[in-house]
C-alpha positions as CSV (number, residue, x, y, z in Angstrom):
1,X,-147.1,-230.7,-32.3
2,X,-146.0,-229.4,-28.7
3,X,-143.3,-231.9,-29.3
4,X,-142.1,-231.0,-32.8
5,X,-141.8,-227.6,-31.9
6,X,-139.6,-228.4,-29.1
7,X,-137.6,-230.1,-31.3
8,X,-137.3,-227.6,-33.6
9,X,-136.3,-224.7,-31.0
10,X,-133.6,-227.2,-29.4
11,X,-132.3,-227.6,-32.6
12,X,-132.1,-223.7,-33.1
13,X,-130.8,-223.6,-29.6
14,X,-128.1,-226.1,-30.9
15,X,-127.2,-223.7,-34.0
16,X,-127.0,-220.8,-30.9
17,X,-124.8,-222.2,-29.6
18,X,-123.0,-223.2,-32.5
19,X,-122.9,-219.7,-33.7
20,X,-122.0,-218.6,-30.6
21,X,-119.1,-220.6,-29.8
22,X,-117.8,-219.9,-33.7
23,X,-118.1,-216.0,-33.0
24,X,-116.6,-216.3,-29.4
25,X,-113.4,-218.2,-31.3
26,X,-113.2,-215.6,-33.6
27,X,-113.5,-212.9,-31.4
28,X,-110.3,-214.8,-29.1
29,X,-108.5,-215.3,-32.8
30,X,-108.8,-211.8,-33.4
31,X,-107.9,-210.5,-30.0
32,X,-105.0,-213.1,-29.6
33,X,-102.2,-212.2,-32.3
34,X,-100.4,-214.6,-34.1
35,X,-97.1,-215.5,-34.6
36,X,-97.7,-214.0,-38.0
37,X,-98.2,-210.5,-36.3
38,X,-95.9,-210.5,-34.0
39,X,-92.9,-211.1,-36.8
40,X,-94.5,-207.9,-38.7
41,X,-94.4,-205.5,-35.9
42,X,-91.3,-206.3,-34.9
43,X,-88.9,-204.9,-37.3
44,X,-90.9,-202.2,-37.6
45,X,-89.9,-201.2,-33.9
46,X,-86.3,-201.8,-35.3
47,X,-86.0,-199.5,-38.4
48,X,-87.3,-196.5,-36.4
49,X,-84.1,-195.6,-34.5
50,X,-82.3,-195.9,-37.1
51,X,-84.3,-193.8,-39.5
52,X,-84.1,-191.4,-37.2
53,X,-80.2,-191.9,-36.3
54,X,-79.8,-191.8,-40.5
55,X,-82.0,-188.3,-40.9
56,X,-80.0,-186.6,-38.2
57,X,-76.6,-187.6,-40.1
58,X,-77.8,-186.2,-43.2
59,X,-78.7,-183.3,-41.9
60,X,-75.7,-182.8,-39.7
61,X,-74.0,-183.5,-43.2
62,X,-76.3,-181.2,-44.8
63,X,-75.2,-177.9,-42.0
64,X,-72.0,-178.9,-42.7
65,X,-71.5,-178.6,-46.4
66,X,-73.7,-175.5,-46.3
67,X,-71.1,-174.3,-43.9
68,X,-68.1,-175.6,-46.1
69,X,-69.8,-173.8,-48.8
70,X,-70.4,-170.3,-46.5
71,X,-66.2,-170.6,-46.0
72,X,-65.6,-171.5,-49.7
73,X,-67.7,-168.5,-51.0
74,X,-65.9,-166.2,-48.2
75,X,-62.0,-168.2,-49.4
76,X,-63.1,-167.2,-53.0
77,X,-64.0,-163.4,-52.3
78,X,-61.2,-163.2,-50.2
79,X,-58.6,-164.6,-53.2
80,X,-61.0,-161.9,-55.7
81,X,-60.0,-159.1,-53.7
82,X,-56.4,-160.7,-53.1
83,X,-55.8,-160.8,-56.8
84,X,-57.0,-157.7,-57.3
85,X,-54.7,-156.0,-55.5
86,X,-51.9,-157.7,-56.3
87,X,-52.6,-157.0,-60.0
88,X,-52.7,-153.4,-58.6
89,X,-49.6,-153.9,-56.9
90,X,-48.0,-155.1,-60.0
91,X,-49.1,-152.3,-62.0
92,X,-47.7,-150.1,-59.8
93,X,-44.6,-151.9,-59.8
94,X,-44.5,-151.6,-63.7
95,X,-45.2,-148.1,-64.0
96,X,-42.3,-147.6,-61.4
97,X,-40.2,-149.6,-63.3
98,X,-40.8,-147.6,-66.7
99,X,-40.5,-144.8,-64.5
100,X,-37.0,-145.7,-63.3
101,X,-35.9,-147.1,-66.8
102,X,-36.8,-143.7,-68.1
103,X,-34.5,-141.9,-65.3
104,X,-31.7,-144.1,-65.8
105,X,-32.1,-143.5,-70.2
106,X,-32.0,-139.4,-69.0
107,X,-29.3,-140.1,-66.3
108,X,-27.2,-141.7,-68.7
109,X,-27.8,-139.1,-71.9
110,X,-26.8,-136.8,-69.1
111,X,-23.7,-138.0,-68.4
112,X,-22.5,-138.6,-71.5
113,X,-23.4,-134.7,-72.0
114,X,-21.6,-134.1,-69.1
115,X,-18.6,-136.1,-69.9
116,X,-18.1,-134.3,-73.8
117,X,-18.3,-130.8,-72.7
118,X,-15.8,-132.3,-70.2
119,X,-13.5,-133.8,-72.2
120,X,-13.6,-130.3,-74.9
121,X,-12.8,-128.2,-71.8
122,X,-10.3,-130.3,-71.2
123,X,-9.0,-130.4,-74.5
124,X,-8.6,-126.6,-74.7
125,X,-7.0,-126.3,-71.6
126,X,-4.5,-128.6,-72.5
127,X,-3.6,-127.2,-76.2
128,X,-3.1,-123.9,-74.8
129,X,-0.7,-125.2,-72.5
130,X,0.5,-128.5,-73.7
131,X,-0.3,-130.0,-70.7
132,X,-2.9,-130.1,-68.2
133,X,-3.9,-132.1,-65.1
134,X,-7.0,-132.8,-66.8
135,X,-5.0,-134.5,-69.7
136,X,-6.7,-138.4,-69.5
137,X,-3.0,-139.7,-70.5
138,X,-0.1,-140.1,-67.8
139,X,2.6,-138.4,-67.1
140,X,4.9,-137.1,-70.2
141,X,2.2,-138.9,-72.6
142,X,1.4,-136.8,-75.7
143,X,-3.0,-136.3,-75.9
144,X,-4.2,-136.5,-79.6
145,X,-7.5,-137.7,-80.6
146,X,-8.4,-140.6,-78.0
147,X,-5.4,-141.8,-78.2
148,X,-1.9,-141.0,-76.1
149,X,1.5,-141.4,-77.4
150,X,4.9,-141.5,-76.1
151,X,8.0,-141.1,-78.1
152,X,11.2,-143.0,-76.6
153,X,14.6,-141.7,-76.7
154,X,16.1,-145.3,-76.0
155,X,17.0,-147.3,-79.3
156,X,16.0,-151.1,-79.8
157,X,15.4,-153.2,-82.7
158,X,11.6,-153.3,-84.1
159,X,10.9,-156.5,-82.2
160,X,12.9,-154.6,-79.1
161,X,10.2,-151.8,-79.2
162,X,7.3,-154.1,-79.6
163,X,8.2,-156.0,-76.0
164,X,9.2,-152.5,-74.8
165,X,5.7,-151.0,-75.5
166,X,3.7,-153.8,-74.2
167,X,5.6,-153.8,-71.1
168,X,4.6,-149.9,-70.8
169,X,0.7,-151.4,-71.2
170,X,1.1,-150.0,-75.0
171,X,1.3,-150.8,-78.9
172,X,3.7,-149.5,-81.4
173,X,2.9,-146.8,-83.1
174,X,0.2,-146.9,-86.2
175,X,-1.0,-144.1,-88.3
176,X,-3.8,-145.1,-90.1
177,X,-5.9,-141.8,-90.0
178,X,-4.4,-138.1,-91.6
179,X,-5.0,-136.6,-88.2
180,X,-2.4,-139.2,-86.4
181,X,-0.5,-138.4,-89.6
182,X,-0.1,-135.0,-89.0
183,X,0.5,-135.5,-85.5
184,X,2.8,-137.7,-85.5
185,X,5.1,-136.9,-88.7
186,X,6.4,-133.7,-86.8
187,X,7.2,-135.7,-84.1
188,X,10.0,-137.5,-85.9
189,X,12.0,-134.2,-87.0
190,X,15.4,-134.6,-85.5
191,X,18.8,-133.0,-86.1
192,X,20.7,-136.2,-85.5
193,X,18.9,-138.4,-87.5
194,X,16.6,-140.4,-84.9
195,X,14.4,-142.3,-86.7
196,X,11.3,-144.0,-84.7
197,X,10.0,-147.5,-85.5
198,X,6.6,-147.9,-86.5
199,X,4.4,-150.7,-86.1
200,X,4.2,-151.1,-89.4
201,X,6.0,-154.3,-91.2
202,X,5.9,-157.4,-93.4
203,X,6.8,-161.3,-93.5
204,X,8.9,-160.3,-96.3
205,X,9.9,-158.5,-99.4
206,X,6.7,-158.4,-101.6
207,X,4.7,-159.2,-99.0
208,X,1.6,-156.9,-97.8
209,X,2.5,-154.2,-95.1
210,X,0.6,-154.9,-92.4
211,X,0.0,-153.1,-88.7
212,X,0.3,-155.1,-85.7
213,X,-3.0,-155.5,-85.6
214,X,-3.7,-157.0,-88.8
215,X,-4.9,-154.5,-90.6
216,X,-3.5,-153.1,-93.8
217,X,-1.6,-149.9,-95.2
218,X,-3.1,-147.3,-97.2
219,X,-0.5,-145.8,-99.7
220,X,-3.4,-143.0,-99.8
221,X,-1.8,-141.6,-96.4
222,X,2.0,-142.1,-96.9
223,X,4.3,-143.1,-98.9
224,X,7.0,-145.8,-98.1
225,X,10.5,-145.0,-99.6
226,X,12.5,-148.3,-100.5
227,X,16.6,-148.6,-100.8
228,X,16.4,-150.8,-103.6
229,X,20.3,-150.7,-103.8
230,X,20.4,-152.2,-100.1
231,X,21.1,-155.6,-100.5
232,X,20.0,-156.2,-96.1
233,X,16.0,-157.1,-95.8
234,X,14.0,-154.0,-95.7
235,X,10.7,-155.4,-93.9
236,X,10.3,-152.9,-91.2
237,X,8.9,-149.3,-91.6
238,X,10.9,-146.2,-89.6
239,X,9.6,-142.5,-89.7
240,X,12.2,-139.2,-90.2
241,X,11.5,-136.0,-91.0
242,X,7.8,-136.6,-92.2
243,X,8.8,-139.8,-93.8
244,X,8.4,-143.1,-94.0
245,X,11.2,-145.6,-94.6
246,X,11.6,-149.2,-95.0
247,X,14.8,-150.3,-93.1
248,X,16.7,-153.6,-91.7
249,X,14.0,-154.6,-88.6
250,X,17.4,-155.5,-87.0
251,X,18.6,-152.0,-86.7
252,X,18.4,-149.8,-83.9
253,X,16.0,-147.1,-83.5
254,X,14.0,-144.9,-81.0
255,X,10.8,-146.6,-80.0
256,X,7.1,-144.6,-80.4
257,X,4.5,-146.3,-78.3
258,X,0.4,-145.6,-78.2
259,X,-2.0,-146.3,-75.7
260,X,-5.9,-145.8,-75.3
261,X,-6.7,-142.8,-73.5
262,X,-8.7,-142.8,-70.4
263,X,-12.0,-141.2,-69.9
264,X,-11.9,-137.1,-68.7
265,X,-12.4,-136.9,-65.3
266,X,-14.7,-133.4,-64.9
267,X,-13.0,-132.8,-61.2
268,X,-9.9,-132.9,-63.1
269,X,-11.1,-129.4,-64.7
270,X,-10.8,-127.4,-61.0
């Protein structure tokens, strides 16, 4: 019995050991890592620095748009207030501009006052004494209306007076309005017969009378006598003695010339 027990305890010392040596190897397999282990730890030693190099971009990225943002907001405040007085600026400017618009519309009403209360002071100065250096016509001109009008005492043909009054910057004579009619009728009174030529004519017999400037005759102001027993062409119109004749456009007659008058100069008046 002594013996079996023996046995039995050396066989328990056997298992001892057995267990023993199976916890001692997985005590050193447990303290001793792996390749496994090793691969796993290393990348994580790896991806730290960089994390961290990653974080601090973003956030360096992060102060900078928040201060690209701080400028923007300031920009657009800035451009606000820029606008705003600019849109002042051009309200100012408009109302100036009415403003001035206004002045020159008075200015102008003003002038043109000015310049009719001229031109009647003028015009009874020079009635009274049939001439005055206020008279907007030159030299020797006759004033009527706003026209001047200058009656020649050299004798051309009709087409002779025409070149003669556009060399002296004028037209021939046209009376198309009972004030020029009664003006200029008395003007062609004459003891020896000197008839002026008008510019009054036509192509031929029949045709319309017509002015120089296109424009027709009016039987309502004058009448235009006719030779009928004159066998010559009677196509050009003369005026003697406060009438109006038809005669040869050939003969020669004294030459009546008009102009435009010039504007009254009110330090002509002193």
């Amino acid at each position: 019995m002594h013996a079996k027990y023996s046995s039995t305890k050396d066989m328990l010392d056997d298992d001892g050991d057995t267990t023993i040596s199976l916890h001692s190897r997985a005590s050193t397999t447990t303290r001793r890592p792996g390749p496994e282990h090793t691969e796993h730890q290393a990348p994580s030693s790896v991806w730290r620095p960089l994390t961290l190099t990653v974080l601090t971009l973003c956030l360096v990225l992060l102060i900078g748009l928040a201060a690209l943002g701080i400028l923007f907001f300031q920009f657009y405040q800035l451009s606000i207030t820029q606008q705003d007085s600019i849109s002042q600026k051009e309200e100012r400017l408009g109302n100036l501009s009415q403003q001035l618009q206004s002045l020159e519309a008075q200015n102008r009403k003003l002038a043109a006052t000015l310049q009719r209360m001229a031109e009647n002071l003028c015009r009874e100065l020079y009635n009274k004494t049939g001439e005055h250096r206020c008279s907007p016509c030159p030299g020797k001109w006759k004033w009527r209306g706003d026209k001047c009008y200058q009656f020649y005492k050299e004798s051309r043909s009709w087409q002779g007076c025409e070149y003669f009054c556009i060399a002296e910057n004028s037209t021939m004579l046209k009376i198309n309005t009972q004030e020029v009619l009664e003006f200029a009728m008395p003007q062609s009174y004459s003891e020896f017969f000197y008839s002026y030529w008008t510019g009054l004519s036509r192509n031929s017999s029949g045709k319309d009378w017509l002015w120089m400037d296109g424009t027709h005759y009016s039987s309502e102001l004058f009448d235009i006598v006719i030779d009928f027993t004159s066998i010559r062409s009677r196509d050009c119109v003369t005026i003697l003695n406060g009438k109006a004749f038809s005669k040869d456009c050939r003969e020669l007659r004294r030459c009546a010339c008009e102009r435009t008058a010039a504007a009254v100069r009110p330090e002509w008046l002193y």
